[in-house]
KEBAZA-331893 format. One record per residue (C-alpha): residue in one letter; x, y, z. Coordinates in nm, 4 decimals. Layout:
 rest     east    north       up
    a        X        Y        Z
...
//
This chain:
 rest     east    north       up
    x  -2.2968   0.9576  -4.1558
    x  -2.5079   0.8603  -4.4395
    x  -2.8527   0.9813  -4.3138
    x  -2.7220   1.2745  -4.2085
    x  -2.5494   1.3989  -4.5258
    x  -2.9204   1.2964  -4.6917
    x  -3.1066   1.5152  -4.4455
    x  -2.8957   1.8485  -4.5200
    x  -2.9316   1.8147  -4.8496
    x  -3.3142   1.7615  -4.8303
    x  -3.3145   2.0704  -4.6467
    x  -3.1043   2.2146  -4.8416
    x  -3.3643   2.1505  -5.1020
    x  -3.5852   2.3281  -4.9733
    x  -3.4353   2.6105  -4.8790
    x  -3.3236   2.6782  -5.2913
    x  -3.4491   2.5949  -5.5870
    x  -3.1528   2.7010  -5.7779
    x  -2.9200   2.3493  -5.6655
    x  -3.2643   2.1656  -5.6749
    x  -3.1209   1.9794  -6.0169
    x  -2.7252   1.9458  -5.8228
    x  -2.8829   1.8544  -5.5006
    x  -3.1777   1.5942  -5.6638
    x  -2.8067   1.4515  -5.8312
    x  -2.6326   1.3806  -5.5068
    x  -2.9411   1.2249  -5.3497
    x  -2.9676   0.9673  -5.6693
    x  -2.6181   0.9186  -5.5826
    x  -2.6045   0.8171  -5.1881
    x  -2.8999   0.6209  -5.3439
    x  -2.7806   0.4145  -5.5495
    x  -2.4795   0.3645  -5.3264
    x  -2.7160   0.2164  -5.0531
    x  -2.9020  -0.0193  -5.2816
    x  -2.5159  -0.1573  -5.3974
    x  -2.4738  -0.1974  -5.0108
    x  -2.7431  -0.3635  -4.9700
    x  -2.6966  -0.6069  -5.1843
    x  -2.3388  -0.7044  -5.1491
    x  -2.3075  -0.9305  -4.8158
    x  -1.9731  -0.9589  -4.6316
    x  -1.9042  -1.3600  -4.4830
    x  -1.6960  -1.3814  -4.1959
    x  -1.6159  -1.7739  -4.1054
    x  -1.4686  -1.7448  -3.7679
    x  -1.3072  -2.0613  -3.6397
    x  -1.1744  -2.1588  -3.3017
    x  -1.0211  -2.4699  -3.3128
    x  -1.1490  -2.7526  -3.1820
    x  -1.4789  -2.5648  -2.9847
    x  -1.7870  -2.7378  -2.8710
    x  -2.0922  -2.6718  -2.7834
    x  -2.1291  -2.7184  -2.3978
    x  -1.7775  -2.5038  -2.3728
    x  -1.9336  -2.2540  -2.5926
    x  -2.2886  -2.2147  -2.3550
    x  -2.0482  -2.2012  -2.0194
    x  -1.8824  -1.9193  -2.1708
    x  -2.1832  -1.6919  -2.2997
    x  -2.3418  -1.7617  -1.9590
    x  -2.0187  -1.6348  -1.7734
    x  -1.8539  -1.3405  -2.0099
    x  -1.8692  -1.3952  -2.3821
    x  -2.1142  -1.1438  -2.4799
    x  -2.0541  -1.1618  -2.8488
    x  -2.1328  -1.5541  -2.8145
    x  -2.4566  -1.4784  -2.6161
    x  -2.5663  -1.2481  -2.9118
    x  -2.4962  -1.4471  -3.2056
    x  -2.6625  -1.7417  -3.0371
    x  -2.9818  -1.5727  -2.9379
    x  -2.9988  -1.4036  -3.2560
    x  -2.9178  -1.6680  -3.4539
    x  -2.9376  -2.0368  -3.5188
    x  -2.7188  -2.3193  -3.3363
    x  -2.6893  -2.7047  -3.4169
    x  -2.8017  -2.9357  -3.2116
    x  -2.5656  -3.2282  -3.2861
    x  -2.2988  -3.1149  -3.5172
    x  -2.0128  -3.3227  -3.6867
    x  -1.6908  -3.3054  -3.8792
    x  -1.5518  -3.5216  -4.1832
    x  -1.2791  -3.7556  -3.9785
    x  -1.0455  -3.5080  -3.6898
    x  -0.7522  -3.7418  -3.7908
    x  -0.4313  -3.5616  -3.8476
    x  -0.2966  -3.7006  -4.2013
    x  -0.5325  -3.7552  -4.5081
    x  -0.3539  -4.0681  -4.6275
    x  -0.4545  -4.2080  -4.9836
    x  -0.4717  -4.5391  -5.0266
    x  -0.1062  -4.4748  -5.2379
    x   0.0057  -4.3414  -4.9308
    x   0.0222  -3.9705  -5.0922
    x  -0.1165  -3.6451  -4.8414
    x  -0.3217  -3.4223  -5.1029
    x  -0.3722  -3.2019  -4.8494
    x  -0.0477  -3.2313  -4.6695
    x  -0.0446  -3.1624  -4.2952
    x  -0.4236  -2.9898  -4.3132
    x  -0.7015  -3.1526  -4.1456
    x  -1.0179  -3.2940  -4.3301
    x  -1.2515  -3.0729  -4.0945
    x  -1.0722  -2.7424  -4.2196
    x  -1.1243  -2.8646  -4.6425
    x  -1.4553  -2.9335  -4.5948
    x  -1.5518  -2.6250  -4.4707
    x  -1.3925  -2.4313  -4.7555
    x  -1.4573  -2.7239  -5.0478
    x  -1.8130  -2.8940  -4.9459
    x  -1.7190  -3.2511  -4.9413
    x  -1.6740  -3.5364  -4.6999
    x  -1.3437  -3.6876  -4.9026
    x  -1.0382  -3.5187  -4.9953
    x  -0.9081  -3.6840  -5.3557
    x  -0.7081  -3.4455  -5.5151
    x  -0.6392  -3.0752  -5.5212
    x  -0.8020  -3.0221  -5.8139
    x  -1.1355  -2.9187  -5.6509
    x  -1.3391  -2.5753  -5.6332
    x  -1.4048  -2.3711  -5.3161
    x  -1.5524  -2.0765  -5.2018
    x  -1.2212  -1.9072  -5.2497
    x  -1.2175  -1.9999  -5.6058
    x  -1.6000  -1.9231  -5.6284
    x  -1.5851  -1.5775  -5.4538
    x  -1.2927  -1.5121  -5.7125
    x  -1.5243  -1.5822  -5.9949
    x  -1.7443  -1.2881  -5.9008
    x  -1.4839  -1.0658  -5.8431
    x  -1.5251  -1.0554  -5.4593
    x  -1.1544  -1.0691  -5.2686
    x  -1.1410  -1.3240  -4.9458
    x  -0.8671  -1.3916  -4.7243
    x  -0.7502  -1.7018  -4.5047
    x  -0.5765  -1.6071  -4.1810
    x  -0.5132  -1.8923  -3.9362
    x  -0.2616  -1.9636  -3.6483
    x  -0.0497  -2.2986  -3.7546
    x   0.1415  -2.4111  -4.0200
    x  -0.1040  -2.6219  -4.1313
    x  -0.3042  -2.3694  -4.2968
    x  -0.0987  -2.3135  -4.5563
    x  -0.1824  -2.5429  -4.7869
    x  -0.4705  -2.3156  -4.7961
    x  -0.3233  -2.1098  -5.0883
    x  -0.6516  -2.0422  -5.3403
    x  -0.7968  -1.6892  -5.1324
    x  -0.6350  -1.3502  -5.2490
    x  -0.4350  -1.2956  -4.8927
    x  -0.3601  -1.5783  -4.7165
    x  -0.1665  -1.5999  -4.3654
    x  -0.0838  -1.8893  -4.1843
    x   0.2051  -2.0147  -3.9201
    x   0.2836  -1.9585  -3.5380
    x   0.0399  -1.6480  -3.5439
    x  -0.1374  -1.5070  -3.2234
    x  -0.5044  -1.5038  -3.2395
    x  -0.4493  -1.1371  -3.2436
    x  -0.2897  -1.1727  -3.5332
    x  -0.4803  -1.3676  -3.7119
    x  -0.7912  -1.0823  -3.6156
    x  -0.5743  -0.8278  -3.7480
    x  -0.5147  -0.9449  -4.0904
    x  -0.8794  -0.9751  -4.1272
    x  -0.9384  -0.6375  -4.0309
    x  -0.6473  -0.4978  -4.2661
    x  -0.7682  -0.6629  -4.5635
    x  -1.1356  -0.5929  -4.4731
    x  -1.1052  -0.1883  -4.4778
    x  -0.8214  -0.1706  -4.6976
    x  -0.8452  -0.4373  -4.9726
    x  -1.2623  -0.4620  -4.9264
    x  -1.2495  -0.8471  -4.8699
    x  -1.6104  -0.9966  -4.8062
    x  -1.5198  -1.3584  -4.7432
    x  -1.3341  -1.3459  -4.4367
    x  -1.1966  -1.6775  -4.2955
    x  -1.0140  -1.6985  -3.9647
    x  -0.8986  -1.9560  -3.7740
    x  -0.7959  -1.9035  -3.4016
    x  -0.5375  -2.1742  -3.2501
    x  -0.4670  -2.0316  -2.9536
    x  -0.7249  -2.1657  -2.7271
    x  -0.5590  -2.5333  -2.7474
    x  -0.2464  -2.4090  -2.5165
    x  -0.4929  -2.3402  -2.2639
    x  -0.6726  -2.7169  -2.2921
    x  -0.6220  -2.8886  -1.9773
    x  -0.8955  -3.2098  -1.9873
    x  -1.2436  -3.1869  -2.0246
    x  -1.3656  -3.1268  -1.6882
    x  -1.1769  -2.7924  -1.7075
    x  -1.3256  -2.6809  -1.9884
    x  -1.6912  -2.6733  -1.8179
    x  -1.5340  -2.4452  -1.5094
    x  -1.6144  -2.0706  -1.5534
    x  -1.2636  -1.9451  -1.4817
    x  -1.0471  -2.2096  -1.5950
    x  -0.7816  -2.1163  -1.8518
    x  -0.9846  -2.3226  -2.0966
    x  -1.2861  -2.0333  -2.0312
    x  -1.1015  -1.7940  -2.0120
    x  -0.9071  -1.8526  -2.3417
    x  -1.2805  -1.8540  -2.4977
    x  -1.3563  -1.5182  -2.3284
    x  -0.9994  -1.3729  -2.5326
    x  -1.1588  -1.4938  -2.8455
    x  -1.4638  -1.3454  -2.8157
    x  -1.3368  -1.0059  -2.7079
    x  -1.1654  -1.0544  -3.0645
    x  -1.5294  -1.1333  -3.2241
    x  -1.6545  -0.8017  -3.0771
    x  -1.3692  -0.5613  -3.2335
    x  -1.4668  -0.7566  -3.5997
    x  -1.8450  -0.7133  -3.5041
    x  -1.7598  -0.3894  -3.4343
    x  -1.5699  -0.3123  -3.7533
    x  -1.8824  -0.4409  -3.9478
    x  -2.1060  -0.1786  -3.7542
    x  -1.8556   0.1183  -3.8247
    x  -1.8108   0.0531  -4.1805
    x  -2.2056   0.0264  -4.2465
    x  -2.2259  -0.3014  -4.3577
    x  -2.2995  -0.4649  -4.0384
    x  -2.7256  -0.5250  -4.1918
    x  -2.5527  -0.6867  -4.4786
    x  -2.3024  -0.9666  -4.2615
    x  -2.3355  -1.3344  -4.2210
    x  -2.1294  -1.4895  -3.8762
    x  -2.0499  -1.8611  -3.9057
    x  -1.8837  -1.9543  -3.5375
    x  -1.7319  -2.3036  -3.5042
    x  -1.5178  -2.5085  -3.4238
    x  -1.3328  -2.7376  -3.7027
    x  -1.3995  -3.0552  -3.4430
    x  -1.4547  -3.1347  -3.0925
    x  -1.1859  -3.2204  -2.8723
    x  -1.0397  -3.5533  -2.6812
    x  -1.0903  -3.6635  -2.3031
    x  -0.7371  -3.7044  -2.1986
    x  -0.5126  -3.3636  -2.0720
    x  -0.3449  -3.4194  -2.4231
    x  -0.4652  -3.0658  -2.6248
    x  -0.5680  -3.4091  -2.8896
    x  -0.8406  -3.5284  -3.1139
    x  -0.7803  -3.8599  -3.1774
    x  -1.0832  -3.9909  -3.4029
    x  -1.1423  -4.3222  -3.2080
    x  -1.2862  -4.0346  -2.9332
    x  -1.6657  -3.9664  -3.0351
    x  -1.5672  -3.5985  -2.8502
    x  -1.3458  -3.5394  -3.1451
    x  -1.5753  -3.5467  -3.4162
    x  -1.8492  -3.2649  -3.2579
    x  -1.7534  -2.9121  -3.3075
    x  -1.9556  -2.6043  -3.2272
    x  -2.1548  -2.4388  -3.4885
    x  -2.3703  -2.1085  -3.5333
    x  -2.5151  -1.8900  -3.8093
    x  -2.6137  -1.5540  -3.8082
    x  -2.7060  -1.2689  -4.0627
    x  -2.9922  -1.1233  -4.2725
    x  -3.3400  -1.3405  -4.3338
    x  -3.1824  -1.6183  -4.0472
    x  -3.4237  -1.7209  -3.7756
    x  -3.3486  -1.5552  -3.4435
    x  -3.2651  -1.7925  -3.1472
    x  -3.3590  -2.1033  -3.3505
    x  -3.1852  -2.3973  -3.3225
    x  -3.1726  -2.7008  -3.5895
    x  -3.1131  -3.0820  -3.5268
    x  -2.8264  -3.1637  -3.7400
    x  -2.5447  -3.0433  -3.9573
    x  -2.2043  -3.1224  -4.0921
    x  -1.8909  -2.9389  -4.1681
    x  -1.9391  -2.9723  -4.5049
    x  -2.2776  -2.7860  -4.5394
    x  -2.0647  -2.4846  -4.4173
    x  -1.9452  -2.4473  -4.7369
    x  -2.2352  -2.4458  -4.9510
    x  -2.3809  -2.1827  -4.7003
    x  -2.0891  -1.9653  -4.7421
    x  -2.1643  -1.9851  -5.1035
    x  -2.5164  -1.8942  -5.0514
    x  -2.4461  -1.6415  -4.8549
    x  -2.2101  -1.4197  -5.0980
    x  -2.4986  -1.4993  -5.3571
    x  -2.2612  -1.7060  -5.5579
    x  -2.3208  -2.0377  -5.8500
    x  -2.3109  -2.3876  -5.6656
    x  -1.9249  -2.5009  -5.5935
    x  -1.8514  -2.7669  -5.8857
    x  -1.6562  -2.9794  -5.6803
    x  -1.4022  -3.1877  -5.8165
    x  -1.2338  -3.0434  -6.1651
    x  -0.9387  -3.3250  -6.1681
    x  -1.0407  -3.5745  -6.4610
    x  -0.8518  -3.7865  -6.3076
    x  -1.1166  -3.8528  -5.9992
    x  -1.3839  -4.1009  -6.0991
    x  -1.6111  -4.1005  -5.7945
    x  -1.9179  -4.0152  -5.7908
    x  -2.0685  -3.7542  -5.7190
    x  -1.7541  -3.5550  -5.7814
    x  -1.9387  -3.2108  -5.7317
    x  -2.0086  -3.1310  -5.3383
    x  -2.1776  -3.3877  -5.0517
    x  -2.2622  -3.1230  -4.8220
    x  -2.5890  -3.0465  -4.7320
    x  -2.7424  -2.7176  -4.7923
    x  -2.9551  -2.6060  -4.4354
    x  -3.2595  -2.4481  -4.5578
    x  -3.3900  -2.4739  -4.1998
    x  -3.1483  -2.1837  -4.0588
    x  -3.3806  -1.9150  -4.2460
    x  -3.6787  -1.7732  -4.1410
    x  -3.9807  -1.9179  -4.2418
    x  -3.8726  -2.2653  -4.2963
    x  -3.9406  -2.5901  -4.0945
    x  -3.6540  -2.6843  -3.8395
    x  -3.6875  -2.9903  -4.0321
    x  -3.4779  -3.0942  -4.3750
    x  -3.3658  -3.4351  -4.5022
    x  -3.0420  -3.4755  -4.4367
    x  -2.8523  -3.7648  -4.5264
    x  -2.5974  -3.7599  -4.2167
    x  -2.3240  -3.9684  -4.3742
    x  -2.0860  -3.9068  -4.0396
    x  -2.2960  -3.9743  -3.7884
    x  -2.4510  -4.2931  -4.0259
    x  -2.0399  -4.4034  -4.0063
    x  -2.0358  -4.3160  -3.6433
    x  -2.3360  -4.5481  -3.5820
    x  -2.2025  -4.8230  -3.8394
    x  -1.9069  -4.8880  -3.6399
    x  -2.1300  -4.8687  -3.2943
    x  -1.9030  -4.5705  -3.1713
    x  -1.6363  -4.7041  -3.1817
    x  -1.3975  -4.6422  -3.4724
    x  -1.0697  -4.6591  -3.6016
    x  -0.8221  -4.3087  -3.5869
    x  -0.7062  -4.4643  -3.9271
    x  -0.8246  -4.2160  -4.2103
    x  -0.8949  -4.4563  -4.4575
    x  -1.1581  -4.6749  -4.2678
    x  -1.3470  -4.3308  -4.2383
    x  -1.2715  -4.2338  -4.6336
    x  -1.3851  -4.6009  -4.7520
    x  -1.7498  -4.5169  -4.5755
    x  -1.7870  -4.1785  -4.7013
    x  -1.6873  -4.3307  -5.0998
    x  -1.9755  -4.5826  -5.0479
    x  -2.2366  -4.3468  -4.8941
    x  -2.1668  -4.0706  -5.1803
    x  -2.2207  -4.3960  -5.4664
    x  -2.5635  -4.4349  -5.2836
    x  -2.6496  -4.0642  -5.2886
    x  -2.5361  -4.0373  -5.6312
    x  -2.7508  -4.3337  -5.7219
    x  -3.0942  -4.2331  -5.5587
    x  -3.0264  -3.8877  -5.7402
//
């Protein structure tokens, strides 16, 4: 619509030199409008709980065409993990910071590998520094200790739902951090070996969510800012091998999700070796061209570091090696314990606290 209001008025310009000043005007206009486009990405973080990798492939080869894209045009993870799948953050006082949320889902949002307090900065809070409105839509109760974007939605919501408040918010309220988290795919978990079957409810759940990644892909494209979006696709952790819809964190399953980024100046196709729930966060940041997250702001926390332990992946974006040092603190527990850990949160919290001293000392 753009281009073609500029080309009537060019011609338009040349037809009379009488509007040239009016017409030269409107052209500066639409211009400067474009360059504020341009510079002013839109994030959407698009989470389907508990996804992995191998389910994700079987389902681009057989249907998901919106998966197939954003994988061939932009960069997967090898061998992904998530801070500890297990359901209660207890604190050594027995207290639940976070409540009923999981430690994958703060992580993505805060950067960090341990949970301490509340007190701690996010890319909500971030995006809300620059003036930039996000939203949190996701379908269980969970979520609703996620309470720091502008609109936030949580409960028994369809994944339709959940798609829908995004969309809302998007062309009414001009949010450009867009979190959503579909649930519905775990009523449809029936074991692993059903998840692998092209046609299995499993699949075909997958195939439902992606038809919902096309309509937002598709919003993106109609309101002109598609050139300026970044796509994260993941799942928040991997899932169990028992029919339970579970992911019990003594199952190494549990603790690899799915993950995929995709946007302006990231390498097409490319795939990188490692990454960790927390680096999500500190790429949403990037992304929205916002300051570093500052982590902890409770006085009360004394660990150190208490700014962010996520690593920032460099090696998604054109140009750069596949290669980065990354410290790997999860899968460094994972192989500490020789694959075979506890589902009690605080053996898991106790590892991350003394890897983050050691990072904090080398730095």
């Amino acid at each position: 619509m753009r281009c073609q209001l500029i080309s009537k008025l060019v011609k338009e310009l040349a037809k009379s030199r009488f509007h040239k000043i009016i017409i030269l005007s409107a052209l500066l206009i639409i211009f400067k409008s474009n360059m504020a486009a341009a510079t002013d990405p839109t994030v959407l973080v698009f989470i389907i709980d508990g996804l992995q990798s191998d389910a994700a492939k079987v389902a681009a080869a057989n249907g998901a065409g919106n998966l197939k894209f954003l994988m061939e045009n932009g960069v997967c993870v090898r061998e992904a993990y998530c801070t500890s799948p297990a359901p209660r953050m207890f604190l050594p006082d027995g207290s639940l910071p976070w409540g009923t949320s999981s430690s994958p889902n703060v992580a993505i949002h805060t950067g960090t590998h341990v949970f301490e307090s509340r007190l701690i900065d996010d890319t909500f809070l971030s995006a809300r520094r620059a003036h930039i409105k996000s939203l949190f839509a996701g379908g269980a109760d969970n979520y609703k200790e996620f309470t720091t974007p502008d609109f936030c939605y949580a409960g028994s919501l369809t994944d339709s739902d959940v798609v829908q408040y995004g969309m809302y918010h998007f062309k009414n309220d001009g949010t450009r951090l867009i979190r959503l988290h579909l649930q519905q795919i775990r009523d449809s978990w029936s074991g692993p070996e059903d998840k692998l079957k092209a046609g299995s409810g499993y699949q075909k759940a997958i195939l439902r969510a992606d038809v919902l990644l096309g309509k937002l892909i598709q919003m993106f494209k109609s309101a002109g800012v598609w050139e300026e979006t970044y796509i994260i696709v993941a799942g928040d952790h991997g899932m169990g091998i028992t029919k339970e819809s579970e992911h019990p964190p003594s199952v190494i399953s549990s603790w690899s999700p799915y993950m995929n980024f995709y946007g302006p100046g990231i390498k097409k196709g490319g795939i990188i070796p490692y990454a960790e729930t927390p680096d999500l966060a500190l790429m949403i940041n990037h992304f929205l061209n916002l300051s570093p997250l500052q982590g902890y702001t409770d006085p009360g926390i004394v660990i150190e570091p208490k700014g962010t332990t996520g690593t920032f992946l460099s090696n998604i974006f054109e140009g750069n090696p596949d290669e980065i040092t990354h410290p790997k603190m999860i899968l460094r527990y994972l192989e500490s314990n020789n694959w075979k850990h506890s589902d009690d949160y605080s053996e898991y919290r106790h590892a991350m606290l003394s890897y983050m001293k050691e990072l904090a000392f080398r730095k």
